[in-house]
Structures are given as C-alpha cells and as structure tokens.
C-alpha positions in Angstrom: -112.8 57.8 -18.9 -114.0 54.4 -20.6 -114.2 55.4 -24.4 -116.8 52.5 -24.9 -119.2 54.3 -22.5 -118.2 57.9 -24.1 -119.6 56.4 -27.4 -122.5 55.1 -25.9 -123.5 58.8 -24.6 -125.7 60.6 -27.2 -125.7 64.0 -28.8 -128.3 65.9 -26.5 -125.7 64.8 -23.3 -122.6 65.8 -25.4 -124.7 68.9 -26.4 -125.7 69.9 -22.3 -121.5 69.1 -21.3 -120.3 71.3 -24.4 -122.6 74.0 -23.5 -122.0 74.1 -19.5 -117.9 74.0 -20.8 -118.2 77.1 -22.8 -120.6 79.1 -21.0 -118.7 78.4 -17.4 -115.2 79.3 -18.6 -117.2 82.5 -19.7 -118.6 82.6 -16.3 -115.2 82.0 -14.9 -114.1 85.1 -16.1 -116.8 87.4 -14.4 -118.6 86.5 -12.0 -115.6 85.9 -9.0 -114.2 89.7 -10.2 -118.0 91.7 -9.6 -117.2 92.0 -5.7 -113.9 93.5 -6.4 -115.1 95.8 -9.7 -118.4 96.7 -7.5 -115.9 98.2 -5.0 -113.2 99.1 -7.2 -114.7 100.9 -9.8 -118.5 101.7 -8.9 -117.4 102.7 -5.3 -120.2 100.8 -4.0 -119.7 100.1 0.4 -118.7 96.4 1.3 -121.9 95.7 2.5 -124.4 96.5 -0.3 -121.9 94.7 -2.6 -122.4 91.7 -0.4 -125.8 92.1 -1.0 -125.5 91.9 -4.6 -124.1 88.8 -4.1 -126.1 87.1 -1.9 -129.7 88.3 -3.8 -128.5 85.7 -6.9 -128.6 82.7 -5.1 -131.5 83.9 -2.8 -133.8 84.2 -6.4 -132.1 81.0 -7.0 -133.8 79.6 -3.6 -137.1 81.4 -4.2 -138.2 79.9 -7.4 -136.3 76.6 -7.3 -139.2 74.4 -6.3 -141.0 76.4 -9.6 -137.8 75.6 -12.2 -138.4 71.7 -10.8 -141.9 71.7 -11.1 -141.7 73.2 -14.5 -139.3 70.6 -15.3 -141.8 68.0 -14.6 -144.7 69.5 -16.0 -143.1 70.8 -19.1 -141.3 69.6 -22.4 -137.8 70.9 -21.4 -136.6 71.4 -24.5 -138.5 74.5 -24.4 -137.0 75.9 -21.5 -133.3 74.7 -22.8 -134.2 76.4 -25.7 -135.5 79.7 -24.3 -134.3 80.1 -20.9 -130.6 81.2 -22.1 -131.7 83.0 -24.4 -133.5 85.4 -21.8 -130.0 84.4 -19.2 -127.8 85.7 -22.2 -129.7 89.0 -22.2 -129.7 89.4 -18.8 -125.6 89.3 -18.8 -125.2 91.6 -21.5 -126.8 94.1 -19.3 -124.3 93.9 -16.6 -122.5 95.6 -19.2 -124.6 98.4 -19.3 -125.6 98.7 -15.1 -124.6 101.8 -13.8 -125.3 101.7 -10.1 -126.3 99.8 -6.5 -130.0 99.0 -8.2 -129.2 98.1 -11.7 -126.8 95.3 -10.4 -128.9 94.2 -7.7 -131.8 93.7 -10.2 -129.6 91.9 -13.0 -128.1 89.7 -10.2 -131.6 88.6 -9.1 -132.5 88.0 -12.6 -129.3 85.9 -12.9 -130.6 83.4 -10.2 -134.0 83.2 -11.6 -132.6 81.7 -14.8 -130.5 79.9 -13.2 -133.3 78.0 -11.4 -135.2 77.5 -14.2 -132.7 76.1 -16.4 -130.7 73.3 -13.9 -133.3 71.2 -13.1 -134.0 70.6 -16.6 -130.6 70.4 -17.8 -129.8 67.8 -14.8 -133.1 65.7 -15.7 -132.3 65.6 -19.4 -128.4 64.3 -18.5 -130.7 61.8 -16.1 -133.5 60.5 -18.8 -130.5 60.9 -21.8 -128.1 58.2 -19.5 -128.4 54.4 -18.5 -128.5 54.4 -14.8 -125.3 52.8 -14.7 -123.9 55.5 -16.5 -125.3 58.6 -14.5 -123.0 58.8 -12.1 -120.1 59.4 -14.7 -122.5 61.7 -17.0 -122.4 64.0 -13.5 -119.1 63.7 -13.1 -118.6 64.8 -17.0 -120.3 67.6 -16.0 -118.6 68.4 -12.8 -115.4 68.4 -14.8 -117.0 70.8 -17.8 -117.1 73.4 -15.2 -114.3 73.2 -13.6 -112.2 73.4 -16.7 -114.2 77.0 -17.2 -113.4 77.7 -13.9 -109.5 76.9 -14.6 -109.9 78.7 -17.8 -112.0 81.2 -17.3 -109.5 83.1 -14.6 -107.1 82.5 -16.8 -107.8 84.2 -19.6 -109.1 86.8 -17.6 -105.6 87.9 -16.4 -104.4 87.5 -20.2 -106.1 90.1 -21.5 -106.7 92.0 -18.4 -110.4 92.1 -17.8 -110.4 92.2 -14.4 -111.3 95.2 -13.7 -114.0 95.4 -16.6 -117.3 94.2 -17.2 -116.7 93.5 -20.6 -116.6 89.4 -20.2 -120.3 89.4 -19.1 -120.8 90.4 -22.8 -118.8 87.4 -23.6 -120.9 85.3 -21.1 -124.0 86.6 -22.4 -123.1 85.9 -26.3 -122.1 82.4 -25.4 -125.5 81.5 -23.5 -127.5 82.8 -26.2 -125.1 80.5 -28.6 -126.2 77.5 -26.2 -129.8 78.1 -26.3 -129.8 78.4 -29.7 -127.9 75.6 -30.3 -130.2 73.2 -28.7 -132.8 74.1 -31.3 -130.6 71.7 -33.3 -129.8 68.8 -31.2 -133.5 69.0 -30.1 -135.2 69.7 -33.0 -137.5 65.9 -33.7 -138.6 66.6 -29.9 -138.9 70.2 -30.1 -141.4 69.9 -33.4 -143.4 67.3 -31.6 -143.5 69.3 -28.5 -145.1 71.9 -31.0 -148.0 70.2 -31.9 -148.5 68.2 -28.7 -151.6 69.3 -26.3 -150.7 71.5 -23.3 -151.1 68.5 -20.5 -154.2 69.6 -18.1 -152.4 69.5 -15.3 -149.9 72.0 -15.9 -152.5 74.8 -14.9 -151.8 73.4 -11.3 -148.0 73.7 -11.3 -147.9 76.6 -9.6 -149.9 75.0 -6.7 -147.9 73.8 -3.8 -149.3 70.1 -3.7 -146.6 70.0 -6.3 -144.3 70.0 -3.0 -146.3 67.2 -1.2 -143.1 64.6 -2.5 -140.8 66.9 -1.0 -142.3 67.6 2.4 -142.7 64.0 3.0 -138.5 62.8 2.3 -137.3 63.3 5.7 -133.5 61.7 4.6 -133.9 64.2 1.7 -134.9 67.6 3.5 -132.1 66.4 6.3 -129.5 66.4 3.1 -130.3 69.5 1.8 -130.2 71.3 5.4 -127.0 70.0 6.3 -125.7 70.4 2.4 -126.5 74.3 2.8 -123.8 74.8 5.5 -121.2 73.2 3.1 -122.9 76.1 0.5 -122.2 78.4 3.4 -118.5 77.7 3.5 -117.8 77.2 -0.2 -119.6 80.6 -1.0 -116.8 82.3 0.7 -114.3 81.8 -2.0 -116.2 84.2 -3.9 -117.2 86.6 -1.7 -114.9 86.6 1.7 -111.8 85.4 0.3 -111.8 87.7 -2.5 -112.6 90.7 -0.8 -109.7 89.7 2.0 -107.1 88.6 -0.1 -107.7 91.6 -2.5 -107.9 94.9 0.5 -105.4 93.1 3.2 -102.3 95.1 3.7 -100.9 91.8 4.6 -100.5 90.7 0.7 -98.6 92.8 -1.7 -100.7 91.5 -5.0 -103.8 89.9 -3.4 -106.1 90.2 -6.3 -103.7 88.4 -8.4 -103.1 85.6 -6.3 -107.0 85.3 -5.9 -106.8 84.8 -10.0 -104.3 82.4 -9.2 -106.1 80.3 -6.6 -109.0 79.7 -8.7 -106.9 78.5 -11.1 -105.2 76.2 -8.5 -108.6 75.6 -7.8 -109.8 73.4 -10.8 -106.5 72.0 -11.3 -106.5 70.2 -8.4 -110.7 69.3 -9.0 -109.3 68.5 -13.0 -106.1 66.5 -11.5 -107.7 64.5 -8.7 -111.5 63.8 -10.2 -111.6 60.3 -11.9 -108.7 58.9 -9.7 -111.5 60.4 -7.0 -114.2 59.0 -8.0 -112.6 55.3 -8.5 -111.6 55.5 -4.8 -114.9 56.3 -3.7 -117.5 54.5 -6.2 -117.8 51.6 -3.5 -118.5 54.6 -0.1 -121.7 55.1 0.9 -122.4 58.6 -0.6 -123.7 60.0 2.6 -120.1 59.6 3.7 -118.7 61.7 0.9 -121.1 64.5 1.4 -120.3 64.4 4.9 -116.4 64.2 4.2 -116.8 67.1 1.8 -118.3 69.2 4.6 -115.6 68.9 7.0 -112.7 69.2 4.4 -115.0 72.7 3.7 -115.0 74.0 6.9 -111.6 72.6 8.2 -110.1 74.5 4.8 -110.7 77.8 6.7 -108.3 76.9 9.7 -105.3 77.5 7.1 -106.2 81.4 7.2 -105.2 81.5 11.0 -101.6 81.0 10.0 -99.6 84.3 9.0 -100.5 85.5 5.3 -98.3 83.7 2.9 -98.0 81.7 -0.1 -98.1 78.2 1.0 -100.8 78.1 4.0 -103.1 79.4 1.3 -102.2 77.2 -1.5 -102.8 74.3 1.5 -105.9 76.2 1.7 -106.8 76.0 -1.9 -105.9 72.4 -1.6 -108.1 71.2 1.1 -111.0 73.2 0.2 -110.4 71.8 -3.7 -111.0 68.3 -2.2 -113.9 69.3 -0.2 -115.7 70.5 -3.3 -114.6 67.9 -5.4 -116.6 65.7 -3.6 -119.8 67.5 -3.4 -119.8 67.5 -7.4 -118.4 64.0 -7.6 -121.4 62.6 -5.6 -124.2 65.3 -4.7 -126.3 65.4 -7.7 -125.8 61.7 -8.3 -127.5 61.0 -4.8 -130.1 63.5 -5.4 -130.8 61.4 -8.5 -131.2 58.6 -6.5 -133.6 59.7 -4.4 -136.2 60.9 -6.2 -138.3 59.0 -8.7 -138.5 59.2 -12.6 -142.0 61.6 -11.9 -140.7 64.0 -9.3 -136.5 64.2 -10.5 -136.9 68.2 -12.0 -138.9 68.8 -8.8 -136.0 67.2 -6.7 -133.3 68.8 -8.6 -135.0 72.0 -8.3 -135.6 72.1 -4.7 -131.5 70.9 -4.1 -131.2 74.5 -4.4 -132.4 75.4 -1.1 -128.8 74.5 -0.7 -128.2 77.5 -1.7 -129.7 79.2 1.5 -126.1 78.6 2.6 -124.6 80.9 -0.1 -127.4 83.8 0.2 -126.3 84.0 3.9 -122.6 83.3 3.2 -121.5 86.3 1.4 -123.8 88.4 3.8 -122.1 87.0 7.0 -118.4 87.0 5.2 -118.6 90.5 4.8 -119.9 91.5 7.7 -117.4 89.9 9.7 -114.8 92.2 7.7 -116.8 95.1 8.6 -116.6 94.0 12.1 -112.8 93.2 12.3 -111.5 94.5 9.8 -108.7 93.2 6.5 -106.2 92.4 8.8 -107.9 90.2 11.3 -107.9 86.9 9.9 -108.6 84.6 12.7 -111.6 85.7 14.0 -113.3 85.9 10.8 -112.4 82.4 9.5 -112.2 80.9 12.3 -116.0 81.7 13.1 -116.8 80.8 9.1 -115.4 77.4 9.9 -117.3 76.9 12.7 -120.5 78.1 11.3 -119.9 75.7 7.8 -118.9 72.5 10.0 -122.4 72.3 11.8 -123.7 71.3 8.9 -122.0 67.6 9.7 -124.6 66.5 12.0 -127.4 66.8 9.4 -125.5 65.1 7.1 -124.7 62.3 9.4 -128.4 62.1 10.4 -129.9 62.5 6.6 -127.8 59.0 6.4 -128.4 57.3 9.9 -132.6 58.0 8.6 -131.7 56.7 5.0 -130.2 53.4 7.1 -133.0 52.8 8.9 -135.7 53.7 6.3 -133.8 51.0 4.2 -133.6 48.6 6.6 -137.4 48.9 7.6 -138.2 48.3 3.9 -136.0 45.1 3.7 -137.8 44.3 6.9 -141.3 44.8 5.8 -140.2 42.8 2.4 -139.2 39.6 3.8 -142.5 37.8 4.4 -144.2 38.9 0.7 -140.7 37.0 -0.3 -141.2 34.3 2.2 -144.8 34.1 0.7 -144.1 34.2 -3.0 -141.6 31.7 -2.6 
C-alpha cells in the first residue's frame, strides 16, 4: 500500500478499519463454530440449526432498505455510536441462550444490527475518502476482516473454544469497545449533531418512496439479483461445509481441518489481495463480479473428488479467489452507482444479497438430510449449479450498464456539438 495515500486517510477511516479488525477476528472465533456447538452440545436437529443460521441474514434482508435509509436521513455518528453498543449486548447473550428459541431470537437480533450499522460505516469510509482513494479504503477494509477471519480460527484452536460459547463474550466486549470508541474520533460532529434540529423529513423515512431510487436502477437491482447466487454459494462455507466436513465418516478430524481451512482461507485473500487488485484496477468491474461468481460455484466441483487433503485445500483455494474478488470490487461498484444523496440507501439495500445466504444454509442442510454425510456429489454438485446461475444476471446487470452508458454519451453529443 502507497504510504503517501495511508497518511492522507484520516482518523474516523483508521477508526472504522481498526474497529471492523478487532471485532471480526472476535467474530472469527464464533460465529463459523455455532452450527457445530448447536449440534454438538445443545443437541439441537440439523435442520432447526440451519434455521438459526439462515434467520441472521434474513433480518439482515428485512430491514436493510431501513439501516440505508437511516443512513441518509440520520447523523451516523449516532448509530456508530449506539448501534454496537446494543450489537455487543446482543452477543453477550449467546452466552447465556439455553435453547432452539433463545438462539433463534439472538441470531435475528444479530442481523438487525448488522443492517443498521454497514451502511453507515460503508458511507462514512465513502464521504471520509477522495474518490480516487475509495476503492483502496474498501479494499483496507476487505483486508481488516480477513485478517480476523485468519486470526480469529486461530486462536480459537489455541485455547480451545470451540466447543464453547465463551468467545461471543469476547465478541460482545469488543463491539461495545468500538462503539464507544467512536465517541472519541467523532466527538466535534457528535456535539454538533446534539444540538442540530431533527431534519423534517426524517418522519418520512420509514415511508417506501424512500425506495423510489432503488426501484428505478435496473443495472443495479440486476447486480444485486445475480450477486445473491454468489451469497448463495459462499454461505456454504459456514453452514454446509462445516456441518460435512465435521459429521463425515470420510475424515478422521473434520472439525479441525474446517479450523484449518478458514485459516487457509484469509491467507490466500491476505496473500493474493493488493497483487489482485493491481491486476484488475484497469477490468471492467462487472467482469470481476461475474469472474467471482463462477470461481464460487466452480469451487464446489473439488468436493466430487474422494475426501482428502489436497482437493479441499484446491477447494479452499479456488473459492478464496472467488471471494477475494467480491470484496476487492463489490462495494466499490455499489459506490459508484449511487449518488452522494442515496449511498446509505444503496449500501443498505446491497444486502438483499444476502437472500442468497438466508436460503443457502437452509438448502445446504437439507440436501444433507436428503443424502446424507457421506454423499458428496450430489449435494455439491447441485450447490454449484444452483450458485452459477447467478452469472447470467451478472452478465446482463453489465450488458444494461453498457448500453445505458452509451445512450447517455449518445444523448450528450449534440448539447456538446452546441456549446461548442
């Protein structure tokens, strides 16, 4: 990374990358055990722990559009400030959740917060950053989390907390940390903020003309469809893969190599990112969506070979790659899209890709049920399938974008002719 540009990046940016390092390695080192310590140690069926799963990105979906209309309506300050403080709460209480209920509620409550707080965290990195530098602040991002995610597994296999729901105290401390810590970094606008009037137009944000932007981007709803099939697939390494890899007679230590391929995971996303995104800074980024989908989906073909070491660490590989550059370039395009007015509701409503995930864990699992730990092919052959259909929306979300930008040069040419 260019130094000169690092310097040129101020606090509230360094304070949003700091955070989202912390509190993901924390996350790291929960949230991709719950499947296995739901059926492990609560003795809770495959399918309502699949469930639990899918109902945190399915709040996630419902009140998207509301966490980036809030975002536009509202100083976000406040809701960096408060929203993790509520989130931190919520994840000490996982802790405490004794049953099918308890963590069904908890997990639902975990994607409400969720979709309150990214939009305004992504449109603060966007307003904080020169537009020539936004692309790299996303990236910076990108690479915060996956260092959790390399270090989160980690040190859960260090000290043995697998199999205990002790880290989501950890997690929960370290959210509440990050709200309060942007108390400091935000303070001037926070204090302003105070004593500003309440804009009259935030008693409509609840209204759905707030989605009148949205309904009208064709290129952008296009994106999002075809991005939920790539949610689809990557969902799976969280829910379907783990529950495989740690129940199939076919692996003598499953769980622990699932520790193991996460951490092979963001070593390959740490490894391969900057030389990455040099190699693609000059594609069109509909391209590397599109590329990221099929590396997705193609990444499940590597499961139809017999269960050993290096068809899954291929596995690992490709599928690294495919999400690499869905991070590299997703939220960068989504920032290109939308305008300075409507970015939180933009950001927001990119979670619909997320429709992908509520379905993925749901479908995962039941195509265990259905065939059972020691049938691989049919189940990931048929998730591969399912997560590569998502290429033609993708394709045609950029064939529209073409055109649409074409038709504007088009319609531009005589007001030049004119002026000149």
């Amino acid at each position: 990374m260019n130094l000169r540009i690092a310097r040129q990046l101020n606090m509230r940016v360094w304070n949003i990358l700091a955070g989202t390092l912390f509190t993901r390695t924390a996350l790291f080192m929960s949230v991709p055990y719950l499947s296995i310590f739901l059926m492990s140690q609560k003795h809770i069926p495959l399918l309502p722990a699949s469930l639990i799963l899918a109902v945190n990105p399915l709040a996630g979906v419902a009140f998207s559009w509301l966490g980036g209309a809030l975002a536009d309506k509202l100083p976000v300050h406040r809701i960096l400030l408060y929203t993790p403080l509520v989130w931190g709460t919520v994840f000490i209480l996982f802790y405490f959740a004794g049953g099918f209920w308890s963590f069904l509620v908890l997990n639902a409550l975990n994607g409400m917060c969720y979709s309150l707080f990214e939009p305004a965290s992504k449109k603060v990195l966007s307003a904080e950053s020169l537009p020539e530098h936004r692309l790299l602040v996303f990236n910076l991002r990108y690479m915060a989390i996956n260092i959790g995610c390399f270090a989160g597994p980690l040190l859960s296999l260090l000290f043995n907390m697998k199999m205990t729901l002790f880290p989501y105290i950890i997690l929960g401390v370290m959210y509440i940390l990050y709200g309060a810590s942007t108390k400091l970094f935000f303070r001037i606008e926070l204090t302003s903020a105070a004593n500003a009037p309440v804009p009259a137009h935030v008693k409509g944000v609840l209204s759905l003309q707030a989605l009148s932007a949205i309904r009208k981007d064709h290129v952008y709803l296009l994106l999002v469809a075809g991005m939920s099939f790539s949610y689809f697939g990557y969902s799976q390494l969280n829910g379907t893969v783990s529950q495989f890899l740690s129940n199939t007679a076919m692996l003598a230590d499953g769980t622990r190599l699932y520790s193991i391929l996460l951490s092979a995971n963001a070593i390959v996303i740490l490894a391969a990112q900057f030389a990455v995104l040099r190699l693609i800074s000059g594609w069109n980024p509909f391209n590397v969506v599109l590329l990221s989908n099929l590396l997705i989906g193609l990444s499940f073909l590597f499961f139809l070979f017999p269960a050993a070491y290096l068809p899954l660490l291929l596995f690992i590989v490709v599928f690294s790659l495919g999400e690499l550059l869905i991070g590299a370039r997703f939220d960068a395009l989504v920032d290109e899209l939308s305008s300075a007015d409507n970015k939180g509701l933009y950001f927001g409503c990119t979670e619909f890709v997320k429709a992908g995930a509520i379905s993925g864990p749901v479908v995962g699992g039941g195509l265990l049920g259905l065939f059972g730990f020691q049938a691989a092919w049919p189940v990931f052959g048929l998730l591969a399938m399912i997560t590569l259909a998502g290429s033609g929306l993708i394709r045609a979300a950029g064939w529209k974008h073409l055109r649409t930008r074409n038709r504007g040069k088009a319609g531009a040419a005589p007001d030049t002719a004119a002026d000149s």
